[in-house]
C-alpha positions in Angstrom: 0.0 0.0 0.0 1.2 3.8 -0.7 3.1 5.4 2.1 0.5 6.6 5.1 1.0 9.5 7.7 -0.6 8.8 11.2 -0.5 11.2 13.7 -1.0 11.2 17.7 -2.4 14.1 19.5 -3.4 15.2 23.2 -2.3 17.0 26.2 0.9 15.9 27.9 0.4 12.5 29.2 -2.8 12.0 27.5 -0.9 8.8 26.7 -0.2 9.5 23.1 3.1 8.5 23.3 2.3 4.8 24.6 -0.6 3.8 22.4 1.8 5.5 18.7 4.3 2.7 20.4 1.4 0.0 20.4 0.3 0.9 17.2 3.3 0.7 15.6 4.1 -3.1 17.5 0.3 -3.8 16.7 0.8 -3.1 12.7 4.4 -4.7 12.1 2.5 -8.2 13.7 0.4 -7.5 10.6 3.2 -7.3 8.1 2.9 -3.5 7.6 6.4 -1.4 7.5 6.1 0.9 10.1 8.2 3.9 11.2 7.7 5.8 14.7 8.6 9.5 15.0 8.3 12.4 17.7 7.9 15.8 16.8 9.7 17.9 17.3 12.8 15.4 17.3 13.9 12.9 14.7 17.0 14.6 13.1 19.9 16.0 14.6 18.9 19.1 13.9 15.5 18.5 15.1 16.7 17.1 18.7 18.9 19.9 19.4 16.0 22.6 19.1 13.4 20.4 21.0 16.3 20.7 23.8 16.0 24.4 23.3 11.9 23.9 23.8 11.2 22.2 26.3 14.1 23.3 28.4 12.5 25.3 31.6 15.5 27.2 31.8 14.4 29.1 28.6 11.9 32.0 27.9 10.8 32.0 25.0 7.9 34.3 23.1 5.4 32.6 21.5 6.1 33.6 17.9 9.8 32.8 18.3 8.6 29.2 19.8 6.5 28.7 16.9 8.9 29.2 14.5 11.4 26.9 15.9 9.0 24.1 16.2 8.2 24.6 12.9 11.8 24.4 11.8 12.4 21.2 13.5 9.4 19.9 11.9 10.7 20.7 8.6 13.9 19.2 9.2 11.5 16.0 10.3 9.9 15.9 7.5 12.1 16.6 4.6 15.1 13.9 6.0 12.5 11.4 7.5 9.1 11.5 6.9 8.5 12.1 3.1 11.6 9.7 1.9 10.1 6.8 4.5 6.4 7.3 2.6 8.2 7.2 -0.5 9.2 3.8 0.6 5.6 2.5 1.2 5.9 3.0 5.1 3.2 3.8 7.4 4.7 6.6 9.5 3.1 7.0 13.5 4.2 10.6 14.5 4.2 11.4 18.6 2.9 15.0 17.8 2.9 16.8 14.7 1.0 19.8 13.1 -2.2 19.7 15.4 0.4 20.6 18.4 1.2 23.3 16.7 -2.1 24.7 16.5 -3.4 23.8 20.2 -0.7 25.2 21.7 0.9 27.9 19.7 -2.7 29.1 18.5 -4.8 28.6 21.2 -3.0 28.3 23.9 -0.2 31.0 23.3 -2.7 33.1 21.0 -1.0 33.3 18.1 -3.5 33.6 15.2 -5.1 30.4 14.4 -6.3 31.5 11.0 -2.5 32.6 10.3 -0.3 29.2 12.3 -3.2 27.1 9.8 -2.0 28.4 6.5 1.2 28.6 7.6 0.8 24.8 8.4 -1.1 23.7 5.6 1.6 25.5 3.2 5.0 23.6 4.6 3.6 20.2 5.9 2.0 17.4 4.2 -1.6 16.6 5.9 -2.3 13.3 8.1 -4.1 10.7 6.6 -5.3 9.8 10.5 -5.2 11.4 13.7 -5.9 10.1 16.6 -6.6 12.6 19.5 -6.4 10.9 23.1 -8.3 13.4 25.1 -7.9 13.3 28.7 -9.0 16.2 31.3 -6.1 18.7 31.8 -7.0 17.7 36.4 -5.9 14.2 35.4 -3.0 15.4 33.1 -1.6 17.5 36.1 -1.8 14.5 38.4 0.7 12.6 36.3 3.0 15.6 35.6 4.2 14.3 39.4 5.5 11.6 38.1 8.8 13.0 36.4 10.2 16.0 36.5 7.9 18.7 34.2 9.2 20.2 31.4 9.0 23.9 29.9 5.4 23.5 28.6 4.0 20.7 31.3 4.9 23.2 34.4 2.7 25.9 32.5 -0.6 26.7 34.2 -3.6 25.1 35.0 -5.4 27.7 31.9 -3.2 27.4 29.7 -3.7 24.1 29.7 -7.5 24.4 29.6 -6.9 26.4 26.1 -4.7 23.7 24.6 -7.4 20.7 25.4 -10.0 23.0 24.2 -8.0 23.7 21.1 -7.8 20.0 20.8 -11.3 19.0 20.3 -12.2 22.1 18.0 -9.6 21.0 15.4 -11.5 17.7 15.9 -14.7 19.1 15.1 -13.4 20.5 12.3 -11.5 17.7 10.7 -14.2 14.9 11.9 -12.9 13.1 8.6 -9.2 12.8 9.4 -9.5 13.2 13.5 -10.6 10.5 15.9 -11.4 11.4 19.2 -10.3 8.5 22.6 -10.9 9.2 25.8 -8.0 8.8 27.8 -9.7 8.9 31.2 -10.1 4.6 31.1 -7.8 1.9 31.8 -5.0 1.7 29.4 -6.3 -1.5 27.8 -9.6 0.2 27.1 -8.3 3.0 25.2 -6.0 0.8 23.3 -8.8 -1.6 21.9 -10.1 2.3 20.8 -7.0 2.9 18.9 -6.9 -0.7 17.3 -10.4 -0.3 16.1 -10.0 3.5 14.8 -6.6 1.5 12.8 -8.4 -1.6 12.1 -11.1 0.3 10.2 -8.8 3.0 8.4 -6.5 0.2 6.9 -9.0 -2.3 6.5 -7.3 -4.9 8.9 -9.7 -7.6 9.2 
């Protein structure tokens, strides 16, 4: 089959990470070849500015952390992403252009109108999202687990904005973005992500 783009999307520890890792184990036990990313990161290039990012130490403005995740994404895509779907691979991205939007746009407000065309012009579109919603209360609980970074230690609003923005780019794309509650036990919201995959690639 031709080269496919799926993309994960939440809050932080929504649990996106975990279930783009399942997926990708999931679909190579069906014979599919399968390549997991995280945005930003990927490249050497990319790495060293998500260092820059999410390093707590920094203070950055909103437009000037826009631009550098939008850099690192274009690093992403040019050296990994486009050649691996040129190679017939299904590629599972930990965060891509949705991110951008939810926080950058809503939650920095930056305009939304403006980040979307700016998105729309440089990056190719997901053929499936999956948004693993989860209330930013419970996402705060597990921000004790580790250390936060720059954009986890942020406030209790801007947080609210983010998950908001979340499920309005849902409504919007209702086509291309599946919404999961992450609120369940793990292996509930997994059998939700099999199914949304099952029935996009036809898996029987």
């Amino acid at each position: 089959m031709p080269g496919r783009l799926i993309t994960f999307e939440g809050i932080d520890k929504s649990g996106k990470t975990t279930h783009a890792k399942k997926l990708s184990n999931y679909l190579k036990k069906k014979g599919y070849k399968v390549l997991v990313v995280r945005d930003p990161g990927g490249t050497e290039i990319s790495e060293r500015i998500r260092k820059i990012l999410l390093d707590k130490r920094n203070h950055l403005s909103a437009a000037s952390e826009l631009f550098l995740y939008l850099a690192a994404r274009q690093q992403l895509v040019s050296e990994i992403i486009k050649p691996a779907m040129r190679r017939n691979k299904i590629v599972i991205s930990d965060r891509y252009c949705d991110s951008t939007l939810a926080y950058q746009g809503y939650g920095r407000g930056l305009n939304i109108d403006l980040v979307d065309r700016m998105l729309k012009s440089f990056f190719p579109v997901p053929h499936l999202t999956i948004l693993i919603d989860l209330p930013v209360p419970l996402a705060k609980k597990r921000f004790g687990v580790n250390k936060p970074d720059r954009l986890e230690k942020e406030n209790y609003s801007f947080h609210q904005k983010v998950r908001k923005g979340y499920l309005d780019i849902a409504q919007k794309n209702r086509k291309r973005v599946k919404v999961v509650p992450g609120t369940g036990d793990l292996a509930l919201t997994w059998k939700e992500v099999r199914k949304i995959a099952d029935n996009y690639l036809k898996i029987r």
